[in-house]
N, C-alpha and C positions, 0 to 999 in steps of 0.2 A: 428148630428145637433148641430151648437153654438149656446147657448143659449142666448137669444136676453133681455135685462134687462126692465123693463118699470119703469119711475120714484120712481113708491113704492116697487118695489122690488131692485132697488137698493140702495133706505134709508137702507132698511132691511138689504144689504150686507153687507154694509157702518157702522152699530151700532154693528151688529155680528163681522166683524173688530176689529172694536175698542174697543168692549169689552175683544177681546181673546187678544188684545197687553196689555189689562191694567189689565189683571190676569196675565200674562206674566211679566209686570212690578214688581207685587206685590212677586211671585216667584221669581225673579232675581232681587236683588236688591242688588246693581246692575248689580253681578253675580251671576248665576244660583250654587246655593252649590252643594256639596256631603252630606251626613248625614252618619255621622259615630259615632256609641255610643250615639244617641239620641242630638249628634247636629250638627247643621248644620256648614260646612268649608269651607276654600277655601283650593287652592293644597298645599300642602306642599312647591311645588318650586313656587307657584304663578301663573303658566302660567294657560291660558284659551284657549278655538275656539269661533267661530262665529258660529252663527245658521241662516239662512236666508230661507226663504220664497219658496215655491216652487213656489207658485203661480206668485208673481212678483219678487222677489229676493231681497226683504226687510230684512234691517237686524232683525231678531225678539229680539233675546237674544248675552247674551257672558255667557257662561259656564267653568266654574274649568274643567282643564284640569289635569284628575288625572294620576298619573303614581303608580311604584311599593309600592313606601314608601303610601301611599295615602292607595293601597289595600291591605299594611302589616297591615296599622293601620284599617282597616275595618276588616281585617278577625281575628286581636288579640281581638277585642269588640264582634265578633261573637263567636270566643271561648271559652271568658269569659262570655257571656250572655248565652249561650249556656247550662253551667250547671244546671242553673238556670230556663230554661224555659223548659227543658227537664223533669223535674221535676212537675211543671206546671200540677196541674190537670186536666185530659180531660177535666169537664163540665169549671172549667176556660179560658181556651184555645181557647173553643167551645164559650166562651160569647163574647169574645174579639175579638174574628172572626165574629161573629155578629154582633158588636156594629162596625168592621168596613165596613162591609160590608151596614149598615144603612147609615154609614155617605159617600160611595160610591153613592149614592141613592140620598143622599141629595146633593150634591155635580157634579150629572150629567149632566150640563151646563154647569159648568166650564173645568167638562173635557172633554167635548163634541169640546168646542170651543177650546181648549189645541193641543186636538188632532188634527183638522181640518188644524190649523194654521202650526203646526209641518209636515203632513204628506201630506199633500194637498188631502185627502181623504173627499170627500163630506161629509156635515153635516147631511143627509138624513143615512147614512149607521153611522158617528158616535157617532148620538145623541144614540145608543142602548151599547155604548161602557161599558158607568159605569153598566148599568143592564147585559150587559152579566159578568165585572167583579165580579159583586155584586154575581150573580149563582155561583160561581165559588167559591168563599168565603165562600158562605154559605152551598153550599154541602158540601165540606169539613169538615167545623166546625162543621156539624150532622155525621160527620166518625170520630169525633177528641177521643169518646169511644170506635169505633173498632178498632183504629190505630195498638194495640197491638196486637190486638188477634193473636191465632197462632189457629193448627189445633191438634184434638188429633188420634194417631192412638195407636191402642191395639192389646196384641198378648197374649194367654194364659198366659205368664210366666215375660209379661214387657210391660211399659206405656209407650209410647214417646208420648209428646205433642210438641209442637214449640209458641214461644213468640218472638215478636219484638221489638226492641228498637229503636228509633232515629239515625242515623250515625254520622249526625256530623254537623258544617259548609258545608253549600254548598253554591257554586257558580252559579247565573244563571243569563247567557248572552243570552239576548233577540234580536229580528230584529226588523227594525225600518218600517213594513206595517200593521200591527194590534200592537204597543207597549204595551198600557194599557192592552186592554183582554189579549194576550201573556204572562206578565209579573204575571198577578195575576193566568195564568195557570199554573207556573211554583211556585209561591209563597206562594199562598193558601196550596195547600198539604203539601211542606216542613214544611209551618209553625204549621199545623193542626197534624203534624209527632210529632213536638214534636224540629226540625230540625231552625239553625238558619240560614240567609240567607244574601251573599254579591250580590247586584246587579249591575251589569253592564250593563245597556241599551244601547242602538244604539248610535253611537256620533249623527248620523240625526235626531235624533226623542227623545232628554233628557228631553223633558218638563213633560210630564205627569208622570213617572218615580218619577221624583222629586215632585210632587202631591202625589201620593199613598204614599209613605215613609211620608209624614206630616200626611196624615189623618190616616197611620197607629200609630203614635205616639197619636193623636189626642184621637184614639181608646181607645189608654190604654194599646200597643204594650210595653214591657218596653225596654228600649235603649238597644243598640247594634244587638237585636233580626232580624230587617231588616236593612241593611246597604245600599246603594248607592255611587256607586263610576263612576262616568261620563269618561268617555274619548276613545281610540282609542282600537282595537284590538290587533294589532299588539303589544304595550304597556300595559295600563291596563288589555285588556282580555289577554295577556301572562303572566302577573305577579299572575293572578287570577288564571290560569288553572295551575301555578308550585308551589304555594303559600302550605306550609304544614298543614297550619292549616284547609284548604279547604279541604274535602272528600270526594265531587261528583261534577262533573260537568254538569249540565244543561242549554244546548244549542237550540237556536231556531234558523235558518240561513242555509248558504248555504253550500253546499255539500264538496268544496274545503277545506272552513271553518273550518267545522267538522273533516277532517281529521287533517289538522292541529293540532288542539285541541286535537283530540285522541294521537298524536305523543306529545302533550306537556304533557302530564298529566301523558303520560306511564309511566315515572322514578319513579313516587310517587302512582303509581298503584292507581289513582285514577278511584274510578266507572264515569260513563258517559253516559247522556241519550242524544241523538240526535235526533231531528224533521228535516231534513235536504229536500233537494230540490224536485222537483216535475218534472212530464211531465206528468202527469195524463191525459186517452184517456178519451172520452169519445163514447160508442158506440151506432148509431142507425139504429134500422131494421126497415123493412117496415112495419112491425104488430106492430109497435112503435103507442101511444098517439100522434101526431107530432104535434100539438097544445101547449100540453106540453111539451114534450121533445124540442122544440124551446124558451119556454121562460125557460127552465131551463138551456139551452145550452148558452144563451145570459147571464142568470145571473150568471153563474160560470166562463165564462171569464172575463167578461166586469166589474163584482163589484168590488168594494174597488180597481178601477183604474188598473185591471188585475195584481194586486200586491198581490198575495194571495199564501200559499203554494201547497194547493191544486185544485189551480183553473184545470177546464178539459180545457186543450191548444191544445189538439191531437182531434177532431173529426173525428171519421171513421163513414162511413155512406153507408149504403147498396146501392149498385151500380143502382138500379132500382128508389130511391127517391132522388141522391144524385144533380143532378142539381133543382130540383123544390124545395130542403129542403134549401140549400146554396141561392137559389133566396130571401128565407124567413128570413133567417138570415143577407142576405145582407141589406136587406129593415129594419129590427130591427135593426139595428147595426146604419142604418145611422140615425135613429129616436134618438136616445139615446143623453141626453143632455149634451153638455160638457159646461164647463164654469167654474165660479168661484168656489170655495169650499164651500166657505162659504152661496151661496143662497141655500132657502130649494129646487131649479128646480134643482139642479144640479145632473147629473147622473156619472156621470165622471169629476173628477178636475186633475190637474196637475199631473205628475209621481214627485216623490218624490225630486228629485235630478238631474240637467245635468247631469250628468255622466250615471243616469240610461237612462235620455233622448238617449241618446247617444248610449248607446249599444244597445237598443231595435229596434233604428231606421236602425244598422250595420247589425243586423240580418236579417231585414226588405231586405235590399240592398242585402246582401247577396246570398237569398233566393232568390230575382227575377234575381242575375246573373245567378242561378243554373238552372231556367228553371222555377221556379214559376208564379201565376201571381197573384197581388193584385189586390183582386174584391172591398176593399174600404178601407181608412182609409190613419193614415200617420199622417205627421206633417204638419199640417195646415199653410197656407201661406197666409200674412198681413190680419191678419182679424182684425179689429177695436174693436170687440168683448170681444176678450183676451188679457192677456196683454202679454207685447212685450217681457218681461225677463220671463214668466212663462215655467213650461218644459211639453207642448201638444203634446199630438197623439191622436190621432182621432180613434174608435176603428179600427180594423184593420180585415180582413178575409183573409187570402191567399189560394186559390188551386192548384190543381195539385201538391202538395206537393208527395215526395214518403217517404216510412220508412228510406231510405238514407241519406238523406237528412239534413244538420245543425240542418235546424229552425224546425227537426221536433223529433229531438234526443235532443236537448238541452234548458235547461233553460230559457226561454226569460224575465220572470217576469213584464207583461206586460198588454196589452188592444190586444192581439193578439191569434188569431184563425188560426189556419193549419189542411186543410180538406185535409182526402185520405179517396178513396173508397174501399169497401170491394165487394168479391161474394157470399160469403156464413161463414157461422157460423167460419166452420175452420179459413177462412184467418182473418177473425175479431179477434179470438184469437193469431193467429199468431203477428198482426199486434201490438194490445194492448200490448204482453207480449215483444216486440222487442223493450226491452228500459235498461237503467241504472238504471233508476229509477222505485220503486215500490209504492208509498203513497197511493195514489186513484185510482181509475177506477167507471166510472156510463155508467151504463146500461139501454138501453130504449126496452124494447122489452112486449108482451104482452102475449107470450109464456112460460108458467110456469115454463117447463121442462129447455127450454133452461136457463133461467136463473137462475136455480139451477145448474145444466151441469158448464154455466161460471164462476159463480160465485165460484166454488171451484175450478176451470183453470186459473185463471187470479192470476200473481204475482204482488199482493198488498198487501197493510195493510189493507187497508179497502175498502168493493166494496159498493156503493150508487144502489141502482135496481129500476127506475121509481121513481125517484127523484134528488132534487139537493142535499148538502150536507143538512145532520138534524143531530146535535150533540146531541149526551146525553152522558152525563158525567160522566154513569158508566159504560158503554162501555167504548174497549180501542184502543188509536188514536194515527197514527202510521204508517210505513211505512219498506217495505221490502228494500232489494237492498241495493242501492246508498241512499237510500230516509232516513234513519235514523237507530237508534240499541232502544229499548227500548216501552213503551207504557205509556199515559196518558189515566191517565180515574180513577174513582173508585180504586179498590184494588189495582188495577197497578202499581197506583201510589206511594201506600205507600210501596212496594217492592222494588221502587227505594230507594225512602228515607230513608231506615230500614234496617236494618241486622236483621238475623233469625237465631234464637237461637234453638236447640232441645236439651231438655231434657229425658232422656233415666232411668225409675227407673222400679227398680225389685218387680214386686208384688209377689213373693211368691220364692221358696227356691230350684229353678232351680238348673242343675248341672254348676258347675265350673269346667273349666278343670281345670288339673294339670299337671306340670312338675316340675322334679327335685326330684320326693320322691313318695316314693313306697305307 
């Protein structure tokens, strides 16, 4: 459904606007910097991009276009700050993560509208944007005393214990559909580690990026500690993943991506955590909740504009409810409001970028030359509603999809649904595990057994059982396959960020072997 404006609601749009262009302004003035060593710069060689509008294709900013020399001098402030904040007593560490995690808090409109304007993600999903960074901050910074711990084991005759240190500078290159939460997932631990951090955000989505690194200075973060360096992958994130002074790399993005990355970094044996792409099934039986498993099935595709890494794309649906459940979803799907980002009706705004317009819609095509059919959705045509340069799809359902199938193997990172039917238990497990990809799987069923039985058969990182996703942070998030190498979460975390050290001492006066003497 486009959502239809009535005069006060679109004052409302119209002030949300113009508010996020004149924090936009005040950030980019009148290019969007880097911070590197606690200030802000432009590039080295001067050059910058544009940033424009998903929604209508405004220019919003021009951003430092950073290359090598930009993220030698980011990562030599990181190495040198580095010694210094590694050193950094936990309960310090822990206050400075707090105090910025406050001023995240205080600060939640501006990055609310930061973000909206940047990613064309309704203001309804990002006004939660700063409080979920803000969690993310502040767990950590109550881990910032256990970071070290290690573990002890004993044997009659010797002690080993293990202790952790900090590794090093890392690098972490974020995606531009959740930026802000992403960036403080990957920021908060390194920082709470003890770890100091170059960031390279999305070229699509630099704005909020460049927010957090102020308010972390703002903090009491001391320079060099969080670095930002703006620009391409292909350049910046290559100069970042072969850079020596860099020790891990911390990647959020897609699956291509990440190999890449893993081939750039191999020379300098750098570690490497990867969040990578998604096809996540979603499964329902007939002894399913269908009440709820419909509105959780609607909101793991259809939110944050079906740009999400784990949205469930694959619905398999027991052969017996699968035309009465898809009627229900059809009918949800078209109710859902699309429009501008910035009004609080809005359930769906713009995809991020033409280009992503573009490939979601080839898929789309694709899929109906193979024999599919779209039960609804698309790229909406002349509606007065929306504006004429923004990049709309309408949510989308397709069936008669099979496991063969492109649009039902591959990526689409979208506002789109592909149903296949299952007949019993087996084929659902067959069908969910016949992927590349591992991250999620959710499960709807009412049967106890069964979903213990699945839930240790399914190749994933994480299986969701009669619910939509529910994160907790000391859990660890993460994906099998193609989908990623590594885990965030609690302790997880700091396993990446940390080498472990064991220590090996003699309690008492064990034999020594000998050679060489009688």
């Amino acid at each position: 459904m486009i959502e239809k404006q009535s005069p006060a609601l679109a004052t409302k749009i119209l002030a949300n606007r113009r508010e996020a262009q004149a924090l936009i302004n005040t950030l980019a003035k009148p290019i969007l910097p880097h911070l590197i060593n606690g200030e802000e710069c432009q590039s080295s060689d001067g050059r910058t991009f544009d940033n424009f509008s998903p929604y209508d294709g405004a220019l919003l900013n021009t951003t430092a276009l950073g290359g090598k020399r930009d993220i030698k001098a980011a990562s030599s402030a990181a190495s040198a700050a580095f010694k210094g904040w590694r050193e950094w007593p936990a309960g310090e560490r822990q206050d400075v993560l707090h105090a910025l995690a406050d001023r995240l808090e205080a600060n939640a409109e501006a990055i609310a509208l930061l973000e909206t304007a940047d990613t064309g993600q309704p203001l309804r999903f990002t006004t939660k944007t700063a409080v979920r960074g803000a969690e993310n901050f502040r767990y950590f910074a109550d881990l910032c005393n256990q970071a070290t711990d290690g573990r002890s084991y004993s044997s009659p005759t010797h002690l080993n214990y293990t202790m952790r240190d900090p590794i090093g500078p890392i690098g972490a290159i974020t995606p531009w559909n959740m930026p802000f939460m992403l960036a403080t997932w990957k920021i908060a631990p390194a920082l709470a580690s003890g770890c100091t951090v170059v960031h390279k955000p999305a070229e699509w989505s630099p704005l909020s990026a460049a927010l957090l690194g102020k308010i972390a200075l703002e903090a009491g973060l001391p320079a060099g500690v969080l670095n930002v360096v703006h620009g391409v992958g292909e350049e910046a994130g290559l100069a970042l993943t072969q850079d020596p002074n860099i020790k891990a790399i911390a990647f959020v993005g897609g699956t291509t991506t990440g190999a890449h990355i893993m081939a750039q970094a191999a020379p300098s044996l750098k570690r490497v955590h990867f969040e990578l792409g998604g096809k996540s099934p979603v499964i329902v039986f007939s002894d399913a909740d269908l009440d709820r498993a419909v509105d959780a099935v609607t909101f793991m595709i259809f939110s944050l504009n079906g740009q999400r890494c784990n949205a469930g794309s694959r619905l398999l649906v027991e052969h017996s409810i699968h035309d009465q459940f898809v009627e229900r979803l059809v009918q949800r799907a078209k109710s859902i409001q699309v429009g501008n980002p910035f009004s609080p009706a809005t359930e769906i705004g713009p995809l991020i970028h033409a280009r992503q317009l573009t490939k979601v819609s080839e898929y789309c095509e694709r899929a109906k030359a193979a024999g599919a059919t779209v039960q609804c959705g698309g790229i909406p045509k002349n509606n007065p509603e929306l504006s004429t340069q923004g990049h709309w799809f309408m949510p989308m359902i397709i069936t008669g999809v099979t496991s063969g199938m492109e649009i039902s193997r591959e990526e689409v990172f979208g506002p789109l649904l592909v149903v296949t039917p299952f007949k019993d238990e087996a084929e659902a497990l067959s069908l969910a595990n016949d992927s590349r990809y591992g991250l999620s799987t959710y499960l709807w069923t009412e049967n106890v057994g069964r979903a213990h039985r699945l839930a240790r058969s399914f190749q994933a990182g994480m299986v969701w059982v009669n619910t939509e996703i529910a994160r907790n942070l000391a859990t660890p998030f993460g994906g099998m396959k193609d989908s990623g190498i590594g885990r965030d979460g609690g302790d997880w975390s700091f396993d990446f960020y940390m080498e472990t050290r064991n220590v090996c001492v003699a309690i008492g006066n064990h034999h020594v072997p000998k050679i060489g003497k009688a």
